[in-house]
C-alpha positions as CSV (number, residue, x, y, z in Angstrom):
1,X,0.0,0.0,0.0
2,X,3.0,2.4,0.7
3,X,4.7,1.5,-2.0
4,X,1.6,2.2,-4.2
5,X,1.3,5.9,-2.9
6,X,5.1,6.1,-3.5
7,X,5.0,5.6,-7.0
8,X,1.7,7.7,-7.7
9,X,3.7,10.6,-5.9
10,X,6.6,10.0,-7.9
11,X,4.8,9.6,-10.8
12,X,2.7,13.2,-10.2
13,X,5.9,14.8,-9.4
14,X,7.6,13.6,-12.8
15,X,4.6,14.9,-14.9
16,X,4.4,18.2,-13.2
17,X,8.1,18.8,-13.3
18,X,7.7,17.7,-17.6
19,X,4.9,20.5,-17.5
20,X,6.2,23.3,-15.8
21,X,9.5,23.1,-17.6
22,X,7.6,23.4,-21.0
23,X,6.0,25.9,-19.8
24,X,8.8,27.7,-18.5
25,X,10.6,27.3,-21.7
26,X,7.2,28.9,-23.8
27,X,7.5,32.0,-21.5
28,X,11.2,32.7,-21.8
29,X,10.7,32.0,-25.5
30,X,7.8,34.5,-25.5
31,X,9.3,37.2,-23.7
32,X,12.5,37.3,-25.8
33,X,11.0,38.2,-29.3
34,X,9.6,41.6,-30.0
35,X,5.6,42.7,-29.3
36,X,5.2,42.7,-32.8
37,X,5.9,39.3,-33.7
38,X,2.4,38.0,-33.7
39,X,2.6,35.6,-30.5
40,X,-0.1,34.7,-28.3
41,X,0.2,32.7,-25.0
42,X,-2.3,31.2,-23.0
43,X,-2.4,29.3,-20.1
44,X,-5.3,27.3,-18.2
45,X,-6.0,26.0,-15.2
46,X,-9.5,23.9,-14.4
47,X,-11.1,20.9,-13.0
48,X,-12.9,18.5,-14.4
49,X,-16.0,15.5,-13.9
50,X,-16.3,13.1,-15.7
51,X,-19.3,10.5,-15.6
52,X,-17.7,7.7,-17.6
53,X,-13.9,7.4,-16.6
54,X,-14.2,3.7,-15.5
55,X,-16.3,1.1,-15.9
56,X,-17.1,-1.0,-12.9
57,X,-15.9,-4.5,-12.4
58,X,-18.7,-6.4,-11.3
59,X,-20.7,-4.7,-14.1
60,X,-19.1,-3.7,-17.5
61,X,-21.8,-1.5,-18.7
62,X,-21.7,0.6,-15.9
63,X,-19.7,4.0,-15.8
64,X,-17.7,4.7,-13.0
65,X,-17.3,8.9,-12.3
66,X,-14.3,10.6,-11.4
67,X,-12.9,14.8,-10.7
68,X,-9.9,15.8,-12.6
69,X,-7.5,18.4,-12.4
70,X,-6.8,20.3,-15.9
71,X,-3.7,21.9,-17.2
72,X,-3.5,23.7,-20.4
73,X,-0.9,25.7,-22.3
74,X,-1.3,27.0,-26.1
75,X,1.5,28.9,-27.8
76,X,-0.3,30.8,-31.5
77,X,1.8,32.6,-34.0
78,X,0.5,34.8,-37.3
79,X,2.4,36.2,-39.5
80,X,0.8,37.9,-42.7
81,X,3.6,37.5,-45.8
82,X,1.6,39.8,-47.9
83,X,-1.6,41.4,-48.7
84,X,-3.0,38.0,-49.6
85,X,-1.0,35.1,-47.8
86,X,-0.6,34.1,-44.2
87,X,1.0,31.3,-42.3
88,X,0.0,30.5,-38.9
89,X,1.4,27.6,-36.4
90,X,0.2,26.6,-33.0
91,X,1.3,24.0,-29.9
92,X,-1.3,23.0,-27.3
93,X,-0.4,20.8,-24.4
94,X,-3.1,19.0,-22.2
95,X,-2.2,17.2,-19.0
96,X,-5.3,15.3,-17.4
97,X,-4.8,14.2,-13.9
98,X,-7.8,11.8,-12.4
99,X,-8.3,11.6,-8.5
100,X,-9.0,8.2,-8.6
101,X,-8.6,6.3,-11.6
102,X,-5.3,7.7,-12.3
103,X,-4.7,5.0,-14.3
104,X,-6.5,6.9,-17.3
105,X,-4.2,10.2,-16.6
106,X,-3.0,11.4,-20.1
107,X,-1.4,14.0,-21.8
108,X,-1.6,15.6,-25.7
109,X,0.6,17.1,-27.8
110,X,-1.1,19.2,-30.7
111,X,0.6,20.9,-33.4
112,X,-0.8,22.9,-36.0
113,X,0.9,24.6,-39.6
114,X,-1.6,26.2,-41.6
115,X,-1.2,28.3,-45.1
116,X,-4.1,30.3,-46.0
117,X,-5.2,32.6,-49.0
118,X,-7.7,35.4,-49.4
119,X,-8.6,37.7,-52.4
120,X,-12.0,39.4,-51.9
121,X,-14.6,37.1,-50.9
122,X,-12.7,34.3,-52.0
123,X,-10.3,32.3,-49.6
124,X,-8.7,28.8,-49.2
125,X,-6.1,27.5,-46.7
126,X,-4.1,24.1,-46.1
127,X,-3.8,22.7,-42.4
128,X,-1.3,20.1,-41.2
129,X,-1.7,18.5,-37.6
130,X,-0.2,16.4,-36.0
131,X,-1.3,15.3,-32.8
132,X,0.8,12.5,-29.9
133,X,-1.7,11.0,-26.9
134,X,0.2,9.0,-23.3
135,X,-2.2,7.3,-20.9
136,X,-0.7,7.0,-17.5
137,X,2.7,7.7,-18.9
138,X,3.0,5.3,-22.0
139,X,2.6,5.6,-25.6
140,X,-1.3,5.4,-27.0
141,X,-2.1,7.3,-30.0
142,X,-0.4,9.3,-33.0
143,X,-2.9,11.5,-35.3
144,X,-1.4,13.3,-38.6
145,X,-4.4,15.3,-40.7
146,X,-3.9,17.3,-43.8
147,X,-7.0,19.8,-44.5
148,X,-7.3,21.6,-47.5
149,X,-10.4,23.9,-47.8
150,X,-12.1,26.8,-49.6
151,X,-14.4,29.5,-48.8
152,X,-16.5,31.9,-50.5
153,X,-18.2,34.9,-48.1
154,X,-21.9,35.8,-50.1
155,X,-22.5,38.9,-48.7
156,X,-22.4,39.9,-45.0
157,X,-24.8,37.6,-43.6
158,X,-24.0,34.9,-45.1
159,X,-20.1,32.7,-45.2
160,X,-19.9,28.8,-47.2
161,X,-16.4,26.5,-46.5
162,X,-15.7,23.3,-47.7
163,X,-13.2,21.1,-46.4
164,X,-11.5,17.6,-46.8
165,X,-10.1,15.9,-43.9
166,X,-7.1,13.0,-44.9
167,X,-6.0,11.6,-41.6
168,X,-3.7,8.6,-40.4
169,X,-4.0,7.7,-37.0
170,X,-1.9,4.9,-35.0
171,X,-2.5,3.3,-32.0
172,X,0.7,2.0,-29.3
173,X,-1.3,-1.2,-27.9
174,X,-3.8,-1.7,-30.6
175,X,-2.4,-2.3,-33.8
176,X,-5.9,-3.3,-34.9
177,X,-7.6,-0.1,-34.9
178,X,-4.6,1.5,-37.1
179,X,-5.7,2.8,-39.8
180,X,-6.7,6.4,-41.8
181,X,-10.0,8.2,-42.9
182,X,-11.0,10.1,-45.5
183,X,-14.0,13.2,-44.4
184,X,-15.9,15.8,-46.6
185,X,-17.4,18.5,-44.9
186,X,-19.6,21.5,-45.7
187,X,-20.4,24.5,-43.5
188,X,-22.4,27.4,-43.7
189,X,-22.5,30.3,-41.5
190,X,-25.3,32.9,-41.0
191,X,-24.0,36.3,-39.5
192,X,-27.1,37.9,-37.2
193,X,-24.8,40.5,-35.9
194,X,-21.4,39.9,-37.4
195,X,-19.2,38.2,-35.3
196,X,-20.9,39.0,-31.9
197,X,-24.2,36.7,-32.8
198,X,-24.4,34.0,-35.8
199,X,-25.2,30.4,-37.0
200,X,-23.0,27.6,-38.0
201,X,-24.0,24.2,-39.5
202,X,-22.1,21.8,-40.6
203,X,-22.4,18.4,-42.6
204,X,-20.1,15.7,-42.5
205,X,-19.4,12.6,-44.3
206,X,-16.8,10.1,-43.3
207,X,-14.8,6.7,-44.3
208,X,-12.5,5.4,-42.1
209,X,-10.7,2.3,-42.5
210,X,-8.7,0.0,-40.0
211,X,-6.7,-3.4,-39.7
212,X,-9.4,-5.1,-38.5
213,X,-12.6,-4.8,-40.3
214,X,-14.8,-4.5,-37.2
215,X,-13.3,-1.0,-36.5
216,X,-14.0,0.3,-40.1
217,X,-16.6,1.9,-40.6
218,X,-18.7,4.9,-42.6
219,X,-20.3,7.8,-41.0
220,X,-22.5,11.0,-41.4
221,X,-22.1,14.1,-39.2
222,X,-24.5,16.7,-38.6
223,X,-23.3,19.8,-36.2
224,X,-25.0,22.8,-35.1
225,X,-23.7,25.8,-33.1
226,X,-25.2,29.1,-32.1
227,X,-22.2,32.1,-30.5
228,X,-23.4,34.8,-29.0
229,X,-21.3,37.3,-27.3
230,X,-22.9,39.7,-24.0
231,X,-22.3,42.0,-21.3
232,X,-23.3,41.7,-17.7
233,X,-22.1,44.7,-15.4
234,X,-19.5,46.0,-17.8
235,X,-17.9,42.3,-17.9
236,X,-17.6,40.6,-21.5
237,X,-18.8,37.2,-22.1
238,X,-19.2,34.2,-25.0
239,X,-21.9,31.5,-24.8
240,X,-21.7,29.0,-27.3
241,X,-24.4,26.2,-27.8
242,X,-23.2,23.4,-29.6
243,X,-25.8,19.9,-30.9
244,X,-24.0,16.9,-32.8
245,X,-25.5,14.1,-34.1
246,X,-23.5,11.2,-35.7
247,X,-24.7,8.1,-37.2
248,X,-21.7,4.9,-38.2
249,X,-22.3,2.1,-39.2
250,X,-19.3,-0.2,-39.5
251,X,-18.6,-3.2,-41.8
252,X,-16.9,-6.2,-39.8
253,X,-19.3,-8.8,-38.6
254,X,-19.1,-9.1,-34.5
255,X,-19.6,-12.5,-33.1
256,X,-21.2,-11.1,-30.2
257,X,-24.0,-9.8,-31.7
258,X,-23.4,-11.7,-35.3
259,X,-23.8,-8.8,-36.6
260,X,-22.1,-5.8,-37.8
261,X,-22.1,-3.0,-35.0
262,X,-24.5,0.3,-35.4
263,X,-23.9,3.4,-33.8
264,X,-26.0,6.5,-33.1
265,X,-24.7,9.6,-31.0
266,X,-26.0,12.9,-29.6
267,X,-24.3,15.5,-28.1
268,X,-25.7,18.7,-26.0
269,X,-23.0,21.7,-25.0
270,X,-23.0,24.8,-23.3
271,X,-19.3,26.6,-23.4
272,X,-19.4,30.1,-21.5
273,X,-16.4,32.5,-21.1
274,X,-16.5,35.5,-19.1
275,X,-13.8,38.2,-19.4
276,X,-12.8,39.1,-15.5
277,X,-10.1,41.8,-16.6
278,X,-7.7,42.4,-19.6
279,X,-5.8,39.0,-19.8
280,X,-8.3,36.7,-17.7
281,X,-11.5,34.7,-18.2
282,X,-13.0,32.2,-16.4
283,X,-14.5,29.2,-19.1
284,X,-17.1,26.4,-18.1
285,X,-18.9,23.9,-19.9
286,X,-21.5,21.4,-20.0
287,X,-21.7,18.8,-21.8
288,X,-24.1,15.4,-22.7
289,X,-23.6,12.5,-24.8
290,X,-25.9,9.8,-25.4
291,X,-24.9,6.6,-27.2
292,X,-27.0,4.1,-28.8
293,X,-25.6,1.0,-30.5
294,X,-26.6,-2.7,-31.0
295,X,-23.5,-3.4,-28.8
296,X,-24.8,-3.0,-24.9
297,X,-21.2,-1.8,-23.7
298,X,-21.5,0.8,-26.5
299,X,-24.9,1.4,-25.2
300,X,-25.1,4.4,-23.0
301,X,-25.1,8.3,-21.1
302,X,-21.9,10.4,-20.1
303,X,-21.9,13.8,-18.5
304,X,-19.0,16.0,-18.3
305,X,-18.6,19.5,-16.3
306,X,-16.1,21.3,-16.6
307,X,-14.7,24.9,-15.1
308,X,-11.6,26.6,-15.6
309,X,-9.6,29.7,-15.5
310,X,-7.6,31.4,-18.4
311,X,-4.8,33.5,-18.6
312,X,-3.8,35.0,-22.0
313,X,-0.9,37.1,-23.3
């Protein structure tokens, strides 16, 4: 039992020390180019529950809830070449501590290179990511993405984007599920007041393949989301409302069921932000997710709340 708590605390400690010496490095490597440069730092700290961490032992079909503690640390930087071209990068870092199931703690790395064009009302812009995932300190999942898109803004209410999504993902411990995906998308936003108050929907259709049939599968993606910005006492705030729907349907035969699984998902979020002073805001969200499938572990509810505070520079 003592030797258990030893290695969590050593293990916490070595994860802590990784994160603040990243983050020490982002700050001195902030600080040492000029204002002008186009950098943008933030920082966040939250917590975290989570309705669905575990699943418990004497019941598989039963979630297990747990409280996190959230780190988060983004480093942004723009830089317009000319009048019509601009390249952007950005690094995100994520470390996920649970309280009890700290066997699910994780971190991710996200990395983002993105070359855009505009002329008029026309624009169109490559993105490259490449994202790295750890659970409880090992190796579990490498994402690389390439998105090319292109836009057209109608008039001032209305703004179309298409985009392609070409994505390679692989997995540390299950070689099975490697694989890539191939995703179409079309969005359409509807400006009520500018950027203060609009409308954005977005349709989605999606292949992805995998080493094992039974993970393959094709889906369609439907996403609404309605921003609003407000005021309350002279403090600035953002509300987002976000609905997802997603329906899959995969191709491998499951001997379970003896039949091939069939997915449908809904998703309910509230994100709010409020501006406290110049370079802080505090950020919560709410979240549901229901899950339906013809597979009964796949078969179920998971909230999520979450509340944080933001420092940007």
């Amino acid at each position: 039992m003592k030797r258990a708590h030893l290695d969590h605390c050593l293990k916490l400690k070595q994860l802590c020390f990784n994160f603040k010496q990243i983050f020490t490095a982002t700050l001195l490597a902030v600080f040492c180019v000029p204002a002008n440069a186009g950098f943008k730092l933030e920082f966040n700290a939250g917590m975290e529950y989570d309705s669905n961490v575990a699943t418990d032992d004497a019941d598989t079909d039963v979630g297990l809830g747990d409280v996190a503690r959230n780190l988060s640390l983004g480093l942004a930087y723009d830089y317009k070449i000319n009048k019509h071209w601009n390249l952007s990068s950005a690094y995100r870092l994520n470390d996920t501590q649970w309280n009890t199931y700290d066997q699910f703690d994780s971190q991710m790395h996200i990395g983002v290179f993105r070359l855009g064009y505009q002329k008029e009302k026309n624009s169109s812009d490559i993105s490259l990511i490449h994202a790295y995932g750890s659970v409880d300190g090992e190796d579990f999942l490498s994402l690389n993405r390439l998105s090319p898109a292109l836009a057209y803004l109608i008039n001032t209410h209305w703004y179309i984007r298409a985009q392609s999504d070409f994505s390679q993902k692989t997995f540390a411990r299950y070689e099975q599920r490697n694989g890539s995906s191939l995703a179409a998308s079309l969005y359409l936003y509807r400006f009520i007041d500018r950027t203060r108050f609009y409308v954005i929907a977005q349709a989605q259709v999606k292949q992805e393949n995998a080493n094992e049939s039974i993970y393959a599968y094709q889906a369609s993606v439907f996403k609404l989301q309605l921003k609003r910005d407000w005021e309350l006492f002279n403090y600035k705030g953002t509300s987002r409302l976000k609905g997802r729907y997603e329906k899959r349907q995969y191709e491998g035969v499951r001997a379970a069921i003896n039949a091939a699984r069939e997915d449908e998902r809904w998703r309910l979020a509230l994100q709010n932000s409020l501006n406290i002073s110049k370079r802080w805001q505090i950020t919560s969200s709410l979240q549901s997710d229901y899950f339906y499938s013809n597979v009964t572990a796949a078969n179920y509810r998971q909230e999520r709340i979450q509340l944080g505070l933001t420092w940007e520079f």
